[in-house]
N, C-alpha and C positions, 0 to 999 in steps of 0.2 A: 490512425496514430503513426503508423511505421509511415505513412508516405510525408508527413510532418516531419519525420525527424529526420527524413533523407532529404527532402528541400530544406529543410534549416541546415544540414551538413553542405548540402550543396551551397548555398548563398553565402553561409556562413554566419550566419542567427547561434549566437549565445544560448544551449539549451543546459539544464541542472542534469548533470553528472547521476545516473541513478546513485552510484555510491555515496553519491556527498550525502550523509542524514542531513534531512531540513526541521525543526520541529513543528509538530502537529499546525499547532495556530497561526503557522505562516504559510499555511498550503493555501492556492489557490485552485477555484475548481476548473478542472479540466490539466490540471498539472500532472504531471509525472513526477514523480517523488520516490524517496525513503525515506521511510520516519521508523522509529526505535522507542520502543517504551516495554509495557509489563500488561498483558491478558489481563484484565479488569472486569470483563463481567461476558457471558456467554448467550446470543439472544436466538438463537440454535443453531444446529450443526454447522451450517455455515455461514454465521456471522458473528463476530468478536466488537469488543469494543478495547480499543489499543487507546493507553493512558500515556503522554509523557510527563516534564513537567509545566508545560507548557498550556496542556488540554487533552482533550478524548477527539477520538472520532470512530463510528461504523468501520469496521473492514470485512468485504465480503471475501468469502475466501473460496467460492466456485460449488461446484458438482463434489468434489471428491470429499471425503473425511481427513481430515487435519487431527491428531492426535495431542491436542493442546491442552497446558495444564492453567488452573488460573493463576495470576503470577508469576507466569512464565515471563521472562524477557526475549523479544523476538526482534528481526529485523525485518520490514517488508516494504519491498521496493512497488510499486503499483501506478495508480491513477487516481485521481479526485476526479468523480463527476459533475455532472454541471445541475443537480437539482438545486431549487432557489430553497428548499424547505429542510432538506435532511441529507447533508455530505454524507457520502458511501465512495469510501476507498478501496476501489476495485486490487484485490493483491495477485499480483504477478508471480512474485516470488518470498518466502519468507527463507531465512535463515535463522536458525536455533543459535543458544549462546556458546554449543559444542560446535557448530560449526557446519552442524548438516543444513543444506540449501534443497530444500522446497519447492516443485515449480508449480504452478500454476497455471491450465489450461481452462479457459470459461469454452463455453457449450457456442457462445456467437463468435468466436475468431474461426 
């Protein structure tokens, strides 16, 4: 992914701003995004389902414990993978609605 987004810097290829939120039902898989919405439902430790209004999707949220409430509103900046059967948005980073930012380290980078 990082070597993507330095030849698209390089050429100069239009890539989406992690900051811009996009909503949910307009990610495409394999996209880098931020979407915003409200902890919906908990399918264990580390995986959430993030609600806008737009739709739901999977977000994995790594190795570490995330101290998330349901109903929370979150921001998390990630990846959509490319399975044909079950989107899982890999989260990078989340940010709380106080303001604290979240990083995100998976076990394969």
């Amino acid at each position: 992914m990082r070597l993507f987004l330095s030849l698209a810097i390089a050429i100069g290829i239009a890539t989406p701003a992690l900051s811009d939120v996009v909503p949910i039902a307009s990610m495409q898989r394999g996209q880098t995004a931020t979407v915003e919405g409200f902890v919906d439902k908990f399918f264990d430790s580390d995986e959430i389902r993030l609600r806008d209004e737009s739709g739901t999707v999977r977000v994995y949220l790594g190795p570490q414990m995330i101290d998330l409430k349901s109903g929370e509103r979150i921001r998390v900046s990630g990846v959509l993978d490319n399975d044909l059967f079950l989107n899982e948005f890999y989260a990078r980073e989340i940010t709380r609605e106080n303001g604290e930012n979240i990083t995100i380290r998976h076990e394969y980078e």
